[in-house]
C-alpha positions as CSV (number, residue, x, y, z in Angstrom):
1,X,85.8,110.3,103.6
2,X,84.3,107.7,106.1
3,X,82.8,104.3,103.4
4,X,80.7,103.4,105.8
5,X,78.5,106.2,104.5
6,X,78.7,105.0,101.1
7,X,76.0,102.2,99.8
8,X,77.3,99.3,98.3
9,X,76.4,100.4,94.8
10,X,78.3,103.5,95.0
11,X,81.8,104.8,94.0
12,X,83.9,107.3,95.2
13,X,87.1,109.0,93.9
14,X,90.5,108.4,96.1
15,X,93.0,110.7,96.7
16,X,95.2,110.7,93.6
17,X,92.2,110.2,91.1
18,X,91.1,106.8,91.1
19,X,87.6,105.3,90.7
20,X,86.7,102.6,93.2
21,X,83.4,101.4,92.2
22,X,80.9,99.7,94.5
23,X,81.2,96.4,96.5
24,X,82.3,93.1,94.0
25,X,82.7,90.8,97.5
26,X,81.4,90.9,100.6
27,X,82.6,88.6,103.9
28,X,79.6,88.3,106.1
29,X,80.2,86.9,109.5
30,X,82.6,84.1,108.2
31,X,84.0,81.6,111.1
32,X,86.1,78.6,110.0
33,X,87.1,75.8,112.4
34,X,89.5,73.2,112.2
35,X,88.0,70.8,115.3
36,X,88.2,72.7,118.4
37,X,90.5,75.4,116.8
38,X,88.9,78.3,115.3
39,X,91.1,80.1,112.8
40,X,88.4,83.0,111.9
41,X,85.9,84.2,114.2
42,X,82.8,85.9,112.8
43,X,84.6,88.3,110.7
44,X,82.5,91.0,107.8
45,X,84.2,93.1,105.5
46,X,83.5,93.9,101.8
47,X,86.0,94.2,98.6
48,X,85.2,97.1,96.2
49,X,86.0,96.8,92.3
50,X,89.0,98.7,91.4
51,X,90.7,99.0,94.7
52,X,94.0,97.3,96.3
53,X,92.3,95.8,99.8
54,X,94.9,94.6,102.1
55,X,94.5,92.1,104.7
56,X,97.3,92.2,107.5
57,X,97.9,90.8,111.0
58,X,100.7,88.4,112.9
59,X,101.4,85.3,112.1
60,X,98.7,82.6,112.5
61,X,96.0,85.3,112.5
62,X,94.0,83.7,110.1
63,X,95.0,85.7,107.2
64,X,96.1,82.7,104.3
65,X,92.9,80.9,105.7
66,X,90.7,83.8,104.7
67,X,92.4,83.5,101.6
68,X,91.6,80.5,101.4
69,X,88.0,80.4,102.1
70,X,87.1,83.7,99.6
71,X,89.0,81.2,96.7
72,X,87.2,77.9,97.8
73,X,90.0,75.5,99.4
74,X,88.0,76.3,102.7
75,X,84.6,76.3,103.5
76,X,83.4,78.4,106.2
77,X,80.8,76.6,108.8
78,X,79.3,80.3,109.5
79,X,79.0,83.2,107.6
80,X,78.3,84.1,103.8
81,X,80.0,85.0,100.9
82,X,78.4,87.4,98.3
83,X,80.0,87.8,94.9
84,X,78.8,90.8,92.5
85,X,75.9,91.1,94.9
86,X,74.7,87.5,94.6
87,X,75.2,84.7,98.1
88,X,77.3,82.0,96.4
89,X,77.0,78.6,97.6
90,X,80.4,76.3,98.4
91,X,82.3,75.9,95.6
92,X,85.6,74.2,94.3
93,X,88.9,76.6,94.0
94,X,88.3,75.1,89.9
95,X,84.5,76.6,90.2
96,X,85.7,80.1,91.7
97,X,88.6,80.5,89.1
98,X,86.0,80.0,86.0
99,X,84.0,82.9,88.3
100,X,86.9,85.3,87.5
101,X,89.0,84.7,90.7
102,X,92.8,84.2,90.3
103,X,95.6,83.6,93.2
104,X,98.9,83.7,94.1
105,X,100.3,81.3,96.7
106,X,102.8,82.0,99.7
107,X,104.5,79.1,98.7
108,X,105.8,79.4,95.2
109,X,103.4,77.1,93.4
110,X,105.2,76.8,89.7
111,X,106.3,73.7,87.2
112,X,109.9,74.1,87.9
113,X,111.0,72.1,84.4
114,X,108.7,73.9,82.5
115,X,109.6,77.4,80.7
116,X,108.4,80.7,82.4
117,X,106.9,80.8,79.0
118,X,104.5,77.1,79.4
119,X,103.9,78.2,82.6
120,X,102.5,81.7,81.9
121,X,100.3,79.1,79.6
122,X,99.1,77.3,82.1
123,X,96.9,80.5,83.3
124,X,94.9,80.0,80.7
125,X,93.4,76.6,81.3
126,X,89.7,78.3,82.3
127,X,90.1,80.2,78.8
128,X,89.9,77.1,77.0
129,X,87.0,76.6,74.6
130,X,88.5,73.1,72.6
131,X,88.0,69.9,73.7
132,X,90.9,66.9,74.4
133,X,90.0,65.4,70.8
134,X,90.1,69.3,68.7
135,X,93.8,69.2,70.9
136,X,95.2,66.0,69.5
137,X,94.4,67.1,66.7
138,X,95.5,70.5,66.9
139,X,94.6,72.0,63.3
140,X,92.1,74.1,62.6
141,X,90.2,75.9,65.6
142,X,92.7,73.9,68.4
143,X,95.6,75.5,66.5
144,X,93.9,79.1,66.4
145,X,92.8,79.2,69.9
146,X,96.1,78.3,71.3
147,X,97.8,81.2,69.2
148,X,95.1,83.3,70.8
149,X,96.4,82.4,74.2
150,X,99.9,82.7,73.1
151,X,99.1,86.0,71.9
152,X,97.6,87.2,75.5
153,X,100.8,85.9,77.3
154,X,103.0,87.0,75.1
155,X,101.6,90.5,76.2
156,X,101.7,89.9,79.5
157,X,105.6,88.8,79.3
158,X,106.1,92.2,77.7
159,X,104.0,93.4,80.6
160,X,106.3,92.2,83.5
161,X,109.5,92.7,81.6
162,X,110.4,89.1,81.6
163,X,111.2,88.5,77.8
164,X,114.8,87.6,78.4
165,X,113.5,84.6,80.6
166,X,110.6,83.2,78.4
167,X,112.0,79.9,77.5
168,X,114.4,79.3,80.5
169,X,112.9,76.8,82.9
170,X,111.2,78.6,86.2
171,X,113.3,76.3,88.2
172,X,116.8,77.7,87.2
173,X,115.4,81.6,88.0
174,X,116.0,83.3,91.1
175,X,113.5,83.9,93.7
176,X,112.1,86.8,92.9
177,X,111.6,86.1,89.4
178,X,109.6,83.4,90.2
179,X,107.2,85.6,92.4
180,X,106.9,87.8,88.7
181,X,106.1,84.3,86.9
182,X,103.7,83.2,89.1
183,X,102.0,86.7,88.8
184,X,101.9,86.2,85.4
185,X,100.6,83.5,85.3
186,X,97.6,84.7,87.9
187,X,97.3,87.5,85.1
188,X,96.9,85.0,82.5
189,X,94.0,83.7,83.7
190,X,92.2,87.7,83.5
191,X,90.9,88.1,87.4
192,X,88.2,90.0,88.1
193,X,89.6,89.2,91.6
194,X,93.2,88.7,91.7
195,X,94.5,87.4,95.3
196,X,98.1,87.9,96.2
197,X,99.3,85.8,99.4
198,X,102.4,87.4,100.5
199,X,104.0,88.5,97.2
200,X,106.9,90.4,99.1
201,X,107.8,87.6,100.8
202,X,111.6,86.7,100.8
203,X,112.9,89.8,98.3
204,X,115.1,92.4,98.7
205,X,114.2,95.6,98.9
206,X,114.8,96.4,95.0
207,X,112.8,93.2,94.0
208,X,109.8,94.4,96.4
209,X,109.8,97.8,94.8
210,X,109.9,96.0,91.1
211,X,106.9,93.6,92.4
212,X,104.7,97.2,94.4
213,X,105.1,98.6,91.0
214,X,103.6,95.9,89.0
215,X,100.6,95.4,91.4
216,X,99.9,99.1,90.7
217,X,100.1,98.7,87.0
218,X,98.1,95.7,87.2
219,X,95.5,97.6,89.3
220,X,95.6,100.7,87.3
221,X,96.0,99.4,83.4
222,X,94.3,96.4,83.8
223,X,91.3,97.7,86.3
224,X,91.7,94.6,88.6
225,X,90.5,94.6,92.1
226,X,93.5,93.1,94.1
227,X,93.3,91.8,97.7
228,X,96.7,91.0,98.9
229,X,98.2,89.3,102.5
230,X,101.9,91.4,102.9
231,X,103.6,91.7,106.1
232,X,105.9,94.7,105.0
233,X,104.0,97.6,106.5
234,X,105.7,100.2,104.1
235,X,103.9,98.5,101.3
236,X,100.7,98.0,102.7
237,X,100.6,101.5,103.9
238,X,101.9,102.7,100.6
239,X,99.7,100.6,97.7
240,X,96.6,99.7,99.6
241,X,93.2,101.7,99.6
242,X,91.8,99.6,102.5
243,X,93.4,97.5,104.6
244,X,91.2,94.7,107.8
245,X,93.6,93.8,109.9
246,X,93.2,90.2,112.0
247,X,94.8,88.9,115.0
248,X,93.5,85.3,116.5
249,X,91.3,84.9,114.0
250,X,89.1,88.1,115.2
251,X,88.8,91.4,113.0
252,X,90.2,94.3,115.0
253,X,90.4,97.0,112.4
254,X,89.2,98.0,109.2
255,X,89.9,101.4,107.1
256,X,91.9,103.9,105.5
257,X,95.9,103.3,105.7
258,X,95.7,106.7,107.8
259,X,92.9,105.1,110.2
260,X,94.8,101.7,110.6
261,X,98.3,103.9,111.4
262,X,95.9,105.6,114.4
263,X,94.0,102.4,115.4
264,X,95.1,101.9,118.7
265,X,94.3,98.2,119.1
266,X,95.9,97.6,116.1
267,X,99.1,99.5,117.4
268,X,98.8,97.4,120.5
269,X,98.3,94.1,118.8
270,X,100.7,94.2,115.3
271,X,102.2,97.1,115.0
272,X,103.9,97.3,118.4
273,X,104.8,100.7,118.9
274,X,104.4,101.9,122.5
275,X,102.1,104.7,123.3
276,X,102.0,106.6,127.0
């Protein structure tokens, strides 16, 4: 079915059974510069809750920047951005977390001397109701809350299947563990919106099967809506409801896995397969 026929308000069922519910986030006509350089270029497309929305294209298409921009590092000189159907005005990447939007990083972005278990912890942080003095303290409702936490990561450990490296040190695990930890600790932080920048990036193919199977689980037990950047075209086309697809900073498709696999400017641009 075409959702360009749909209103924003509306669901529809995918193929294997899934509810995707109406639009959470909508792109309107974003362009960021950087000086003379423009790295988007007045480009619109919407997020709806429950689905896994890839966004794909070559190298320096823009891709981490719109990243960037939906989580608040960048603000966009054109364009809006609506959130649960409301225009929201700049904000702080701190701001936009306490809105219910997590991330990932392409860059491994961990405490490397602190346990997979602290830094699972860490996702937390916008969770937390006492204040420095209650802390210092820690007895009494400081001492409850931060079993409460410990509880909800403790959970998502179990989750990931990462109990055997709780308490070692994120900086001693290999790379594709870390990729898991950092999930987690995107997880900890319970996204509405959880943005994944690359999360394939630099596994093998085991650990990028491991890492496709927790994004479903995530997306399927949990009910997140996940927008992801991946450059492996076997797992976009095999997780993703939706995928836009950029190149120089311009939207040239937007639809279905099966419509992106047909899009001929697409073909031509990224996925480079030759056509007579």
């Amino acid at each position: 079915m075409s959702l360009d026929s749909l209103d924003i308000t509306e669901s529809y069922t995918t193929p294997d059974g899934r509810t995707i519910g109406g639009v959470v986030m909508e792109m309107k006509n974003i362009t960021l510069r950087f000086g003379g350089v423009v790295a988007i270029k007045d480009i619109s497309f919407d997020i709806r809750e429950g689905e896994i929305r890839a966004i794909i294209g070559p190298n320096g298409a823009g891709k981490s920047s719109m990243l960037n921009v939906i989580n608040g590092f960048y603000h966009p000189q054109e364009g809006e951005i609506w959130f649960h159907g409301k225009k929201r005005a700049p904000m702080k990447p701190y701001q936009v977390a306490h809105q219910g939007i997590a991330r990932t990083f392409q860059n491994i972005a961990l405490f490397n001397g602190m346990t997979t278990l602290d830094n699972i912890m860490t996702g937390r942080m916008t969770h937390v109701k006492s204040n420095m003095l209650m802390q210092a303290i820690w007895k009494g409702p400081a001492e409850r809350e931060e079993n409460e936490h410990r509880e909800v990561v403790e959970k998502i450990i179990d989750f990931l299947e990462i109990q055997a490296i709780r308490k070692t040190p994120v900086g001693r695990l290999p790379y594709g563990l870390q990729k898991r930890v950092e999930l987690g600790r995107a997880l900890a932080a319970e996204p509405k919106l959880l943005l994944l920048d690359e999360p394939m990036a630099g596994m093998n193919v085991e650990e990028k099967e491991d890492m496709s199977r927790f994004i479903l689980d995530v997306n399927d037990e949990f009910g997140t809506t996940i927008a992801l950047i991946e450059h492996d075209m076997g797992v976009v086309m095999d997780i993703s409801d939706r995928v836009v697809v950029m190149d120089y900073g311009r939207k040239i498709g937007d639809g279905t896995p099966d419509e992106i696999r047909n899009n001929q400017e697409v073909i031509d641009a990224y996925l480079g397969v030759a056509h007579d």
